[in-house]
Residue, then its C-alpha position, 0 to 999 in steps of 0.5 A: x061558095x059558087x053559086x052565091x058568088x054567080x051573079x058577080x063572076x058568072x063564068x067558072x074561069x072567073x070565078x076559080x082565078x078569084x078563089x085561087x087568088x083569095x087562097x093564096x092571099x090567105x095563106x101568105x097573110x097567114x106567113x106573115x102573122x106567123x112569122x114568129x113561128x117560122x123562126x122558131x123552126x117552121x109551122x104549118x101554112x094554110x094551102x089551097x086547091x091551086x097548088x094541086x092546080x098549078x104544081x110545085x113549079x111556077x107557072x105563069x098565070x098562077x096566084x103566086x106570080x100574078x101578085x108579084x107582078x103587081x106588087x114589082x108594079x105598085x110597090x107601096x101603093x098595092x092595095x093590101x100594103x096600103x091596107x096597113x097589112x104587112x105592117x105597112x112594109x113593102x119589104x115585110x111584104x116581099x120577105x113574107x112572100x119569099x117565105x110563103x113561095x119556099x113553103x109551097x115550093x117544098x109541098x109533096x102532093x104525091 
């Protein structure tokens, strides 16, 4: 996906920051779609390159906490939410985020 992408985000920083925000997006939409799961006793979470990145621990800069900021910022005007994802619930958001933020707290990489 690099190269087609080069035009918009041609310098290598720019564009990983992209695709780590995009995974960890992906995955915490997927902890909210399945949250019926969780409650049945845990499922499997889609995970990206950034947490071999950036570690089980919570580093500034990391997706995680860029998009917790924004969202302690734009509460119910933050562009997905206003999307109608998360039903449209600023609190679904943050309990989806808790529960995807344990999930990847709890991975063993090695």
């Amino acid at each position: 996906m690099r190269d087609p992408l080069r035009e918009f985000l041609p310098l290598d920083e720019d564009y990983q920051d992209a695709f780590d925000r995009f995974e960890y997006l992906l995955g915490l939409v997927h902890a909210d779609l399945t949250h019926w799961e969780q409650e049945k006793g845990g499922c499997w979470r889609p995970v990206g390159c950034s947490v071999c990145r950036y570690g089980r621990f919570r580093h500034e800069g990391q997706p995680s906490e860029k998009i917790g900021a924004e969202i302690d910022v734009e509460a119910a005007s933050w562009p997905l939410l206003k999307a109608g994802l998360f039903g449209g619930s600023l609190e679904q958001l943050k309990d989806s985020k808790a529960q995807f933020d344990r999930f990847l707290s709890q991975i063993s990489l090695f």
